[in-house]
C-alpha positions in Angstrom: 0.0 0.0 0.0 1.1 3.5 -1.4 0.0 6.8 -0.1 1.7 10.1 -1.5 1.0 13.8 -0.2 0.4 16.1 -2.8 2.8 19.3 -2.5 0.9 21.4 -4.6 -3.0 20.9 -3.2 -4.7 23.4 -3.8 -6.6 23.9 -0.2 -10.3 25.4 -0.5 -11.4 28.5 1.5 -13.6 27.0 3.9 -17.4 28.1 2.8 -20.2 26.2 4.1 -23.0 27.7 3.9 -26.7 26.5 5.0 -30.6 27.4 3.5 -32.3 29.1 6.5 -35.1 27.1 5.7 -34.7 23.8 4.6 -31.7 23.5 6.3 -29.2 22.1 3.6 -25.4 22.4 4.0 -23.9 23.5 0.8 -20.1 23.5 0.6 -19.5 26.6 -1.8 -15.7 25.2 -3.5 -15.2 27.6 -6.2 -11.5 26.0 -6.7 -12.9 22.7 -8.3 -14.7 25.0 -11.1 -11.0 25.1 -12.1 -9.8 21.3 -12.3 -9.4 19.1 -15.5 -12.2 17.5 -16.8 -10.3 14.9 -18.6 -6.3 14.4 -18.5 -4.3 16.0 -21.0 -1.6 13.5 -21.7 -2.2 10.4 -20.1 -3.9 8.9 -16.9 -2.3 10.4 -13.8 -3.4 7.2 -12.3 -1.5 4.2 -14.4 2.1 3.8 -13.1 4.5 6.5 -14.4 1.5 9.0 -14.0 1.1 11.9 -12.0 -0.3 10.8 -8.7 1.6 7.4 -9.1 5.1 7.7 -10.5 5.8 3.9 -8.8 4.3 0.9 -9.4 1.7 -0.5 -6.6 -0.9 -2.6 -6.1 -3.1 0.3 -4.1 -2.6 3.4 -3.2 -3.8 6.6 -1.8 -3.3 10.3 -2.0 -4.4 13.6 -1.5 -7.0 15.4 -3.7 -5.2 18.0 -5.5 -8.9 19.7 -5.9 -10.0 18.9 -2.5 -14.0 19.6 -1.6 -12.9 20.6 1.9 -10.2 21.9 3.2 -7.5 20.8 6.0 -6.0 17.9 3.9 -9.8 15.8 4.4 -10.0 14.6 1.0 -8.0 11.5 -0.9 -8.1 9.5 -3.7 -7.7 5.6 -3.7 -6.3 4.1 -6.5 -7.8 0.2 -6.7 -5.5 -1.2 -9.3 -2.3 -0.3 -11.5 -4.6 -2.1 -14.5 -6.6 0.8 -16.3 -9.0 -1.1 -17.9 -9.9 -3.5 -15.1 -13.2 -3.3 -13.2 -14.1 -3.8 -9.1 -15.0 -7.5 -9.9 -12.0 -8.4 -11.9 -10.0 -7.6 -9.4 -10.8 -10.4 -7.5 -11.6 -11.4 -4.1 -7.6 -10.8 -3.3 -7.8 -7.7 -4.8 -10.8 -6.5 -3.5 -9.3 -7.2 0.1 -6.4 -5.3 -0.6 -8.9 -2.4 -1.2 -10.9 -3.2 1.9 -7.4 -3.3 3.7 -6.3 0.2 2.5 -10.0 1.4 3.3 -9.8 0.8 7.0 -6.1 2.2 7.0 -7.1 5.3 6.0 -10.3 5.2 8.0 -8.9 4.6 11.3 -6.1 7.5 10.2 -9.0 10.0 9.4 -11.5 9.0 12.4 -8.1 9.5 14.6 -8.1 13.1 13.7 -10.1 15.6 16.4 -10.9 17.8 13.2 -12.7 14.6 11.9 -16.2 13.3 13.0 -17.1 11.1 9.9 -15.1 9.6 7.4 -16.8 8.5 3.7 -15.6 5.9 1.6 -16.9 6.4 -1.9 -16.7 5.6 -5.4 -18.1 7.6 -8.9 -18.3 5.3 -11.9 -18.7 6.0 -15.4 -19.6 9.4 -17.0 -23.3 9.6 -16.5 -22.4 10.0 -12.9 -19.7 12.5 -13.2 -16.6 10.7 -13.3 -14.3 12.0 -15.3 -10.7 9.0 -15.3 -12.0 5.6 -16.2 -9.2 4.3 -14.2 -11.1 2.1 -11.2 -10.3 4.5 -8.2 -13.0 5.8 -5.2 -12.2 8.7 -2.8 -12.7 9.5 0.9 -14.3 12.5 2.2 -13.8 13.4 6.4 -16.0 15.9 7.5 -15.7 17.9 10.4 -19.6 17.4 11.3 -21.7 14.3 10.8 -23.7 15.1 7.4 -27.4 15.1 7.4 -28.3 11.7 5.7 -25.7 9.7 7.9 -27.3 11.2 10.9 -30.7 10.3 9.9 -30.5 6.9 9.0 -28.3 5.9 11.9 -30.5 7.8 14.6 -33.1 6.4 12.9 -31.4 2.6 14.0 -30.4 1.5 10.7 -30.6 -2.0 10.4 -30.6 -4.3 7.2 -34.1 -5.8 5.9 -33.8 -9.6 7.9 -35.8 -11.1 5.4 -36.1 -9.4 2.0 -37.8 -12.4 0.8 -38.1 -11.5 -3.5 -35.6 -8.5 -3.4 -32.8 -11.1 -1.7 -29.8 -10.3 -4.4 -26.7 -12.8 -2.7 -25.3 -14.0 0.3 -21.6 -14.8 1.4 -21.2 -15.7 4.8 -22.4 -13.5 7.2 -23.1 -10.8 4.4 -26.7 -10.3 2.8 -27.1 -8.2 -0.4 -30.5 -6.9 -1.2 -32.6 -4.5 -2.8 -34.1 -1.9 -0.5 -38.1 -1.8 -0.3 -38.3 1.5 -1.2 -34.9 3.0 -3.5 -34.6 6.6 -5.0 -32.3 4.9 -7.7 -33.8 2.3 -10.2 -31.0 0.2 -9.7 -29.9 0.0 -6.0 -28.3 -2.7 -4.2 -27.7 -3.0 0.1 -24.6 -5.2 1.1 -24.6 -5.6 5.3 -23.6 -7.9 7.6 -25.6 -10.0 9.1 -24.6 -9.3 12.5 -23.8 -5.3 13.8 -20.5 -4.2 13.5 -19.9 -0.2 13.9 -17.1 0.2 10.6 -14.5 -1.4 8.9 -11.9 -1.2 11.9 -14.3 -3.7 13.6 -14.4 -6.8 10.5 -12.8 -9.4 11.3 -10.0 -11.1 9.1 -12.6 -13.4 8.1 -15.2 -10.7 7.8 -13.2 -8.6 5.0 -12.4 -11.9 3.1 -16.1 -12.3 3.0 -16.8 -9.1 1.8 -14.3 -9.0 -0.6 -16.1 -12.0 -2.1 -19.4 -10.3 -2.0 -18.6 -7.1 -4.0 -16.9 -9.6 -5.9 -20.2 -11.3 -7.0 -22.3 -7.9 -6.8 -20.6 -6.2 -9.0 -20.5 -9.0 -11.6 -24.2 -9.7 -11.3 -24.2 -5.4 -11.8 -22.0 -5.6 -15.1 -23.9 -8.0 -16.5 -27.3 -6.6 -15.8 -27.1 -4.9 -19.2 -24.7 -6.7 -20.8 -21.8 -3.8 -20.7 -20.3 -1.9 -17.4 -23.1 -0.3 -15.2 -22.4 3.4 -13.7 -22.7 3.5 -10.3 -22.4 5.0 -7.1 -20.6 3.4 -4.1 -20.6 4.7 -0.7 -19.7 3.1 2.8 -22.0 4.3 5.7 -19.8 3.6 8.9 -20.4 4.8 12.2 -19.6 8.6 13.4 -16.7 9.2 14.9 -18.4 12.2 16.7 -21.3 14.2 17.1 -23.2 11.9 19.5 -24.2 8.4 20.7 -23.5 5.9 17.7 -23.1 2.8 19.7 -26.3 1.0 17.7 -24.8 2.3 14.3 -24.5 -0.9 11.7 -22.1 -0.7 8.9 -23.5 -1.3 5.1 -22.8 -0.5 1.7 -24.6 1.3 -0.8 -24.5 1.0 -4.0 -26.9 2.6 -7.1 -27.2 3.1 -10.9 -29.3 6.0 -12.8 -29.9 3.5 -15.3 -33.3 2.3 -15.9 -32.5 0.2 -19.1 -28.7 -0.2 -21.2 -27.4 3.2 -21.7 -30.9 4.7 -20.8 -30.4 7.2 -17.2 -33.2 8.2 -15.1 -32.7 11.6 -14.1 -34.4 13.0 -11.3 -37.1 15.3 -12.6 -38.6 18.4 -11.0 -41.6 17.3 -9.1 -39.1 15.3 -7.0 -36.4 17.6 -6.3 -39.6 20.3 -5.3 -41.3 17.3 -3.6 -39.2 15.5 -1.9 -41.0 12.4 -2.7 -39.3 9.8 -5.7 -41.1 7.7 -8.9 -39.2 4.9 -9.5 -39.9 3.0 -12.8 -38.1 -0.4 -11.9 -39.9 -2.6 -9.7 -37.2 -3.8 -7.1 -38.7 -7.3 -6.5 -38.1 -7.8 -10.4 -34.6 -6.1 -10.2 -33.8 -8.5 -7.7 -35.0 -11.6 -9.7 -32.7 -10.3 -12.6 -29.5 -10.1 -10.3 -30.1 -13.3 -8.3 -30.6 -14.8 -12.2 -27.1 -13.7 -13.1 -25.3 -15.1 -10.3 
C-alpha cells in the first residue's frame, strides 16, 4: 500500500454555507470550477503518472482539488490495471482495497478535526466521473452530514428477510434491494450481525466481503450486458457528534440506469417534492441479479 502527499493541493477557502429554511449544507468550492475535466496526456493514475510515479498494487493520495479543506480529502487508487473493473480484481484484490479502506479510516476517524469519514466511489460518465481508471475517494468531514445522521438515529438496520428483493449472500453478508430505492438500480450489502465500521471486521469478515462485492458487482456488469455506472458509498459509524453505539455498517450501491445506456434523471416534481417515482420494480430487479449469479 502507497500513499503520497500532494505538495501542490490546492486547499479550498472554507465556505459552508446552509438554507435558512430547509436546512441544507452547501459547501461553496469555487476552486474545483478550475480542475481538469479529462487528463491531457495520459492517466495520472496508471504507473509512471502523475499521482503514481511507482508501481503498486493500491494506493492513496491527497486530492489535488479537494472539496474541503484541512487535507480531508484522498483518492484511492484500486489497481495499477486501467481497464480493469471492481470484480475483476478479484476477491484478493478487493481485500487489498478493503485493507487500505480501514487504514485510511482509522487514520482520518483519529483526527479531532474529523467526526465522519466517507468511503466512496463515482463510476462511469453519467455519474460525473471523469478517469475511467477504477479509483473511489474519501471524504472526512468535520460534522456528521445530514443523511448519515438520519438513517443511523433512525437505528439502521438491514431488511432480515427481504424475501423477493434477496440479491446474494456470502457468509455473514446479505445483499438486497431496499423496499423503497430513490435509484432504479440499488443494491444494500450488510452484515448480518452489527459491526460499527471497517476497523471492527474481522480477518474473516473482510475476506467475506471482498467475495461479496466480488459477485455484486459481476451480477451489476452483467445486468445490461456492458459496465453499469454507479455510485458506491460506505456508511460507517460517526466518529463524533453523538451516541452511535447501535450504528450498523452497510454499503450502498446505485445506478441511474433504468434500461442499457438509458439514465433516469431526477425530474422536478421530485427535487420540489421530496418524494421519488421509481420505474423499476425492485422485486423484479432482484430476480434479474439473483438470475445472473
Amino acid at each position: 500500500m502507497q500513499g503520497m502527499e500532494s505538495n501542490d493541493q490546492r486547499s479550498p477557502s472554507t465556505d459552508v454555507r446552509i438554507d435558512a429554511f430547509l436546512g441544507t449544507v452547501v459547501h461553496v468550492v469555487g476552486n474545483r470550477q478550475a480542475r481538469p475535466n479529462l487528463p491531457s496526456v495520459g492517466c495520472p493514475f496508471c504507473p509512471g503518472g502523475l499521482e503514481a510515479p511507482d508501481s503498486y498494487d493500491v494506493r492513496w493520495f491527497e486530492n489535488r482539488w479537494p472539496a474541503m479543506p484541512n487535507h480531508r480529502c484522498e483518492v484511492v487508487l484500486y489497481t495499477p490495471r486501467h481497464d480493469a473493473t471492481f470484480w475483476s480484481l478479484g476477491a484478493s484484490g478487493v481485500r487489498k482495497v478493503i485493507d487500505l479502506w480501514t487504514e485510511r479510516s482509522v487514520r482520518l476517524n483519529a483526527r479531532d478535526d474529523v467526526q465522519f469519514v466517507l468511503v466512496f466511489e463515482n463510476r462511469g460518465a453519467d455519474v460525473g466521473a471523469t478517469i475511467a481508471h477504477p479509483h473511489g475517494q474519501i471524504y472526512a468531514y468535520d460534522h456528521v452530514p445530514d443523511r448519515p445522521r438520519r438513517v443511523f438515529a433512525a437505528g439502521w438496520q438491514p431488511d432480515a428477510a427481504p424475501g423477493d428483493r434477496a440479491v446474494a449472500a456470502h457468509g455473514d453478508w446479505s445483499a438486497y434491494v431496499p423496499e423503497a430505492p430513490t435509484y432504479p438500480v440499488a443494491v444494500t450489502i450488510a452484515p448480518t450481525e452489527r459491526v460499527a465500521n471497517l476497523e471492527a471486521l474481522s480477518e474473516r469478515a473482510r475476506d467475506e466481503l471482498a467475495a461479496m462485492l466480488v459477485d455484486v458487482f459481476t451480477r451489476l456488469d452483467s445486468l445490461y450486458e456492458q459496465p453499469l455506472p454507479y455510485m458506491m458509498w460506505l456508511m460507517q459509524s460517526p466518529s463524533g457528534g453523538g451516541d452511535w453505539s447501535g450504528a450498523w455498517f452497510h454499503i450502498e450501491i446505485v445506478s441511474p440506469w433504468r434500461a442499457a445506456g438509458v439514465p433516469r434523471f431526477i425530474a422536478a416534481a421530485e427535487v420540489a417534492g421530496g418524494e421519488f417515482f421509481n420505474p423499476v420494480i425492485p422485486e423484479v430487479l432482484a430476480e434479474q441479479l439473483r438470475a445472473l449469479g
